[in-house]
N, C-alpha and C positions, 0 to 999 in steps of 0.2 A: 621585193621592196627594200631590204636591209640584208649587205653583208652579210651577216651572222646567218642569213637563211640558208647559205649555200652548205653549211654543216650537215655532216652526216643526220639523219635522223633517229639514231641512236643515241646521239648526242644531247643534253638539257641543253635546253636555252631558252630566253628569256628575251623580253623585249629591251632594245637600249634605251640606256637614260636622256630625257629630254632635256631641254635647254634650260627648267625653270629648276630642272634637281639638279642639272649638273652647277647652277649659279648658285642655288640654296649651301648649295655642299662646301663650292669655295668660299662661299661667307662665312661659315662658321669655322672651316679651317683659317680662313686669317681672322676671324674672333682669337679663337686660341692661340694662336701666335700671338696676338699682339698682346693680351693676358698676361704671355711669361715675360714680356720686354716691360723697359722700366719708362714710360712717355717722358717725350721732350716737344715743345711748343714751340711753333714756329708763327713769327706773325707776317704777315703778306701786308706789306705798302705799294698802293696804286701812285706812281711817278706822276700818269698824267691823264685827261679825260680824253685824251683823241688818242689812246691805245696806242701808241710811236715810240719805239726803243730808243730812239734820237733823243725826246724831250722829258725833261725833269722841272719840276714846279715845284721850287725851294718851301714857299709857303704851304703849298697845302700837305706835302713831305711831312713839315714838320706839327701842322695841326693833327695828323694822324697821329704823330707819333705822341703827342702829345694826349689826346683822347684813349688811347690806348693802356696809355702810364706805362712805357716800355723806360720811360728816364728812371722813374722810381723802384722799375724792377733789377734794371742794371747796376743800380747804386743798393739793392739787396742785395745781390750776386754777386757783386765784388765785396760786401760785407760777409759773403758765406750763408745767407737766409734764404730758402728756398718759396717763404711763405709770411705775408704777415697781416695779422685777425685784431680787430679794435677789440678790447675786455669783454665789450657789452655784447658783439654780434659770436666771440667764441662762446661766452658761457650761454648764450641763448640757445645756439646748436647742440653746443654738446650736451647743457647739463644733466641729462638724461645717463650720462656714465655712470656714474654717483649718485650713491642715497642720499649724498652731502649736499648736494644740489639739486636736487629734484623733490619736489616739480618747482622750487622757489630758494634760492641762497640770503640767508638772513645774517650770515655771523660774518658779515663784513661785507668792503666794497667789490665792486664787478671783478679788480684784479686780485684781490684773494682767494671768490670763486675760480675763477683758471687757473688759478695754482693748486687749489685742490685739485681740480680735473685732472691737469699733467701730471702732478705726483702719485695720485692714485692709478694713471695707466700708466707711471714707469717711466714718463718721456722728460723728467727734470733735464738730462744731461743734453737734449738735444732742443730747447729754450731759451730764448733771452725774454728778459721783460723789461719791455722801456716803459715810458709816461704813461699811454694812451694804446697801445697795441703790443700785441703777443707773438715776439720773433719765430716760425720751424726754420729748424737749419734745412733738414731734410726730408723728401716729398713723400719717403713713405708712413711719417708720422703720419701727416693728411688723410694716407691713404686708410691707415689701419682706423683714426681717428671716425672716419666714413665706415667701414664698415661694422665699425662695433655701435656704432648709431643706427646701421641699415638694419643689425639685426634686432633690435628695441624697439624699431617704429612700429610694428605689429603688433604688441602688445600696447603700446602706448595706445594706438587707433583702436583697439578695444575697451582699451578702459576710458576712453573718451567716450565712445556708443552707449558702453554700459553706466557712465554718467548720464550722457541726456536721455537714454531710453527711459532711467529713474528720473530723473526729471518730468521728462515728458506724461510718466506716468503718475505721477505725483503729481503735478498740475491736472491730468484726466481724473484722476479722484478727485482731488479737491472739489473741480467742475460737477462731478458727479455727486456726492455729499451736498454740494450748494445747489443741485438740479432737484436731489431729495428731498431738501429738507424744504424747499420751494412748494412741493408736490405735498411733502405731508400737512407744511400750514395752511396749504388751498386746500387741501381733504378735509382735514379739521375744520375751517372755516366755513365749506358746504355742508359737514354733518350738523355745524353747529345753527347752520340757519335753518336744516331742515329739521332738526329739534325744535327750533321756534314754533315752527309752522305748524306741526304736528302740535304743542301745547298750544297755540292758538286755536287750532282745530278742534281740538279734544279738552276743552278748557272746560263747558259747564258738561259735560256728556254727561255727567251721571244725575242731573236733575230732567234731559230731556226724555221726553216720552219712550224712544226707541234708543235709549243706551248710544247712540253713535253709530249704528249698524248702517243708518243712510249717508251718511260723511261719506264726501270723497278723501281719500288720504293724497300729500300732495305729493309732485313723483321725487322719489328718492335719487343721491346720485349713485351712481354704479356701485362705490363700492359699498352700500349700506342695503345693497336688493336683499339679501339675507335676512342681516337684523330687521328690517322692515317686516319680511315675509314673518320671521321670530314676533315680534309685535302686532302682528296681524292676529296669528293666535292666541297671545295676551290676551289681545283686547277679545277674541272671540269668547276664551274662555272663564273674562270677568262679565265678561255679558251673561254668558249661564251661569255662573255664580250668583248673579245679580233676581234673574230671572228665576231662578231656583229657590231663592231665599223669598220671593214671597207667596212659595210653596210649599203648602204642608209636606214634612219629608217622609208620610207617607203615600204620600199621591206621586212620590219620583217615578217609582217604577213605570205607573203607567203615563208619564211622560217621555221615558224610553222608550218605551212600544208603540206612541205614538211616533215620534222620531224615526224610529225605523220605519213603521209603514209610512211617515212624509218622503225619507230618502227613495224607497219600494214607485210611489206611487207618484209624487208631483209633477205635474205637469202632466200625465197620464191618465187621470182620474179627476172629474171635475170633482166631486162629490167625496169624501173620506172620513167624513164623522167626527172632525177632530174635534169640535166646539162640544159634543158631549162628553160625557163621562162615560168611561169603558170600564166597564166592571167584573168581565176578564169570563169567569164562572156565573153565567145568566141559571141556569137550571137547578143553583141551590136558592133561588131568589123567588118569595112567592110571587111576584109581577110578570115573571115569563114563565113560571112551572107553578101549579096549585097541586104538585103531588113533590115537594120538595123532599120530603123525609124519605120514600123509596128510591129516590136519586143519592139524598149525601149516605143512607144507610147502602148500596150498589158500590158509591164509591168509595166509600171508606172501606167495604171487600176487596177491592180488587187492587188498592193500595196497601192491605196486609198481605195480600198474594204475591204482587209485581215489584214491591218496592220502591215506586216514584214518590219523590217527594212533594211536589204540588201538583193541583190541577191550573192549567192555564188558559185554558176556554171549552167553555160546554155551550152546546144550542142545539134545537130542535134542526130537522134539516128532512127535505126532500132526497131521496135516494134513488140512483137508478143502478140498474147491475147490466151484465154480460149479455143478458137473455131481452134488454129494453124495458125492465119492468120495475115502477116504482114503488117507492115505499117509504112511509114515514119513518124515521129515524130519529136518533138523537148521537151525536158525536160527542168526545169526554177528550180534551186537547190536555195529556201528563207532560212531563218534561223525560219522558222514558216512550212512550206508546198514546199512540190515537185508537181512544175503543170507539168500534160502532155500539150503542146499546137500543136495546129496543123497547118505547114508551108505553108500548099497550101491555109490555108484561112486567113492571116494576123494574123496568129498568135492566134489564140482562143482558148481560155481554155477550153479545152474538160473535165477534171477533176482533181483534185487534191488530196494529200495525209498528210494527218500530221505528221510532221517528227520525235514526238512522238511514231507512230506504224510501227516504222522501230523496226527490232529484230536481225539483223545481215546482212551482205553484201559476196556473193561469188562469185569470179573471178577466172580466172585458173591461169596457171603458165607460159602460153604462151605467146603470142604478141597481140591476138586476142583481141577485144574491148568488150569481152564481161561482163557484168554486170546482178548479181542479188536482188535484194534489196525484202531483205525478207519482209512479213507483219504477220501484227498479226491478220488479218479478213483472211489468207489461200488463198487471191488472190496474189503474188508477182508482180511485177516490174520486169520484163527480158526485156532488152536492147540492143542493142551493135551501143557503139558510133559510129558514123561517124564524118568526118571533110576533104575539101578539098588536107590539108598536107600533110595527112596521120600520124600524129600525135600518140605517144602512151597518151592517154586522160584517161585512165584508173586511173593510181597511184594518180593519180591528184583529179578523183571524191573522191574517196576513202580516203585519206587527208583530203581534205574538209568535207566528213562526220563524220568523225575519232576525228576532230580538234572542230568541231560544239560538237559534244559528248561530249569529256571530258572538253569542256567552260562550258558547261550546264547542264550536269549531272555529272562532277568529276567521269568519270570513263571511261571504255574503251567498243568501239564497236566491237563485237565478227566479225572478216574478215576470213571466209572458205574460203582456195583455193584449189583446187583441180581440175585434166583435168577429171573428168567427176560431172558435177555438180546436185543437185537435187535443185526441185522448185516448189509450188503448184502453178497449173494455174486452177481458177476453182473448187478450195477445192481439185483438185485431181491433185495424186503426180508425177511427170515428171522428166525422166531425158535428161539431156542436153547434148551431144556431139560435140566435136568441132572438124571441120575438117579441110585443108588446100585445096583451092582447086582454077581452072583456074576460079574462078567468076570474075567480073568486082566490084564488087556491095557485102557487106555482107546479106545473107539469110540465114531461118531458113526454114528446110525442114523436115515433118512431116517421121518419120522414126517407124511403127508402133504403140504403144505408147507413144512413146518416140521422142525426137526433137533431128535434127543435126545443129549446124550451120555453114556454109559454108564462108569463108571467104578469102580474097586475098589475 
């Protein structure tokens, strides 16, 4: 396909160059050529419009020549001036030579700026200054005058960007500051109506019946959900302050324990005894025990023994064990140990339980007295109160252990309820049925594997 193939194959070679490298190549060879020559201008006048070397058109000849200003170059030329710049259009181009001049000449008229110009580049000797225009003799003032401007323009084109970029950003703030400050007096002005609201709402609260707890609050805007929710507690807890205070502040405690068993049991438990008075220790009380003095003398033993400092619920109670077999009992609720004691013999500690390995507590959802108190050794605690009243005593244990819990361990005791309940009696697993029925007396009656308890 090419000459050059026919070379040894020993030989390097290379494919030849095409037509667009070999043109690339002679252009920029006569670039450089023409680089080191010093230009001369030549101007082309068209004779005539029908292209004919014959015909010459006097007039439009000389309107060319005239458009061109070849008269006014040729009357330079014979003057010796190869260049001539009005004041105004040299010092506009150049003034950028000079600090003197740039970016604005103040200390005199246009043609005192270009004479700064020229004498600071050195070029006095090769200027005339007439009236109105600034004579070069010769082209390569021009030339040098161009390039010492070619190389400033870069920087000048930066410091121009980095003016309007500050600019531009300087306007974007401003915008942004006035977009703000927009933003914060419509904040302010929504927090401030919903302040209104909020004192209109909450204006007589504290002479109505229910403190404000039925108010709707009215909806806040976004950015005040916070303090809202902040206010909400306020107000929750000038309501128990409120409430509190027309409470003897010995009765607090057992409005704690009721509170607990309300969180334990609402909505769970029709029935929770709140409307009585819980009196925590029944069995030092001669109304539910007529043998009270072998009960507080029992327990006043076994608080010199064990070290608890109060007792927190005592009740007579139904008992069953491992083997299915019941038995009257009496329970003693310390804030250390649950003792079982037993009533037919003054009272004596048959055994006790560390209220440590309690793991959760299950009741049903009925009326029935009964209680489970899970353990963690897989023997539980199945009970069911008794008491002469007929009392519901239930909400009440369950409060109290609830309320013992979270003083002690900051947290909450797991309360299962459920009408049929499970229980390990004996490592092994039982479930618990509860029935209504004509008994005088609550019993637990062995129902195959499983237990029923019978109740009045």
């Amino acid at each position: 396909m090419w000459p050059d193939g026919k070379q040894s194959v020993k030989q390097v070679t290379k494919r030849p160059l095409t037509a667009g490298t070999i043109f690339k190549n002679s252009m920029i060879d006569l670039v450089k050529k023409l680089t080191t020559k010093e230009p001369y201008y030549v101007r082309c006048i068209k004779p005539n419009e029908q292209k004919s070397p014959l015909l010459f058109n006097d007039e439009r000849c000389l309107h060319q020549v005239r458009y061109l200003g070849l008269l006014e170059n040729v009357r330079v030329r014979r003057a010796g001036f190869a260049a001539r710049i009005h004041y105004s259009r040299f010092l506009q181009r150049y003034k950028m030579l000079t600090h003197y001049t740039w970016p604005n000449f103040h200390d005199g008229t246009e043609e005192d700026g270009s004479k700064v110009i020229v004498e600071h580049m050195g070029f006095a000797d090769d200027v005339k200054y007439g009236r109105s225009k600034l004579f070069i003799r010769t082209p390569k003032t021009i030339v040098v005058l161009e390039e010492e401007r070619r190389k400033l323009l870069p920087s000048i084109v930066l410091l121009l960007q980095k003016v309007w970029r500050g600019t531009a950003a300087r306007l974007l703030a401003r915008r942004m500051r006035a977009i703000y400050l927009v933003m914060n007096c419509y904040k302010r002005y929504k927090a401030r109506q919903f302040m209104k609201k909020v004192i209109e709402t909450f204006r007589d609260v504290k002479h109505s019946r229910d403190l404000g707890r039925n108010r709707a609050w009215p909806p806040p805007p976004h950015v005040l959900l916070g303090f809202t929710a902040e206010m909400k507690k306020m107000h929750n807890r000038w309501v128990a302050k409120t409430v509190l205070s027309r409470i003897p502040k010995e009765e607090w405690e057992q409005v704690r324990i009721k509170a607990a068993a309300m969180n334990a049991l609402r909505g769970k438990r029709s029935d929770w005894g709140y409307r009585r008075k819980w009196q925590g220790n029944y069995l030092a009380s001669l109304t539910d025990n007529n043998q009270t003095a072998p009960f507080v003398s029992a327990s006043s033993n076994l608080k010199n023994k064990d070290k608890f400092n109060k007792v927190l619920f005592s009740s007579t109670v139904v008992k069953v064990n491992k083997h299915n077999k019941c038995a009257d009992r009496a329970i003693l609720v310390t804030d250390k140990y649950i003792y079982k004691l037993d009533p037919k013999n003054v009272f004596k500690s048959m055994s006790h339980i560390n209220i440590t390995e309690i793991t959760a507590l299950s009741i049903s959802p009925g009326t029935d007295q009964l209680v489970i108190v899970h353990l963690q050794n897989g023997n539980d605690l199945v009970v069911c109160l008794t008491n002469s009243s007929q009392e519901n005593r239930v909400p009440e244990f369950v409060g109290v252990l609830c309320r013992h819990w979270a003083v002690t361990r900051n947290s909450e005791l797991k309360v299962i309820i459920n009408p049929i309940l499970n229980c390990q009696l004996g490592k092994k697993q039982r479930h618990i049925r509860i029935e209504k029925s004509q008994v005088s007396f609550p019993v637990f009656v062995k129902n195959g594997e499983d237990l029923t308890l019978a109740y009045p």
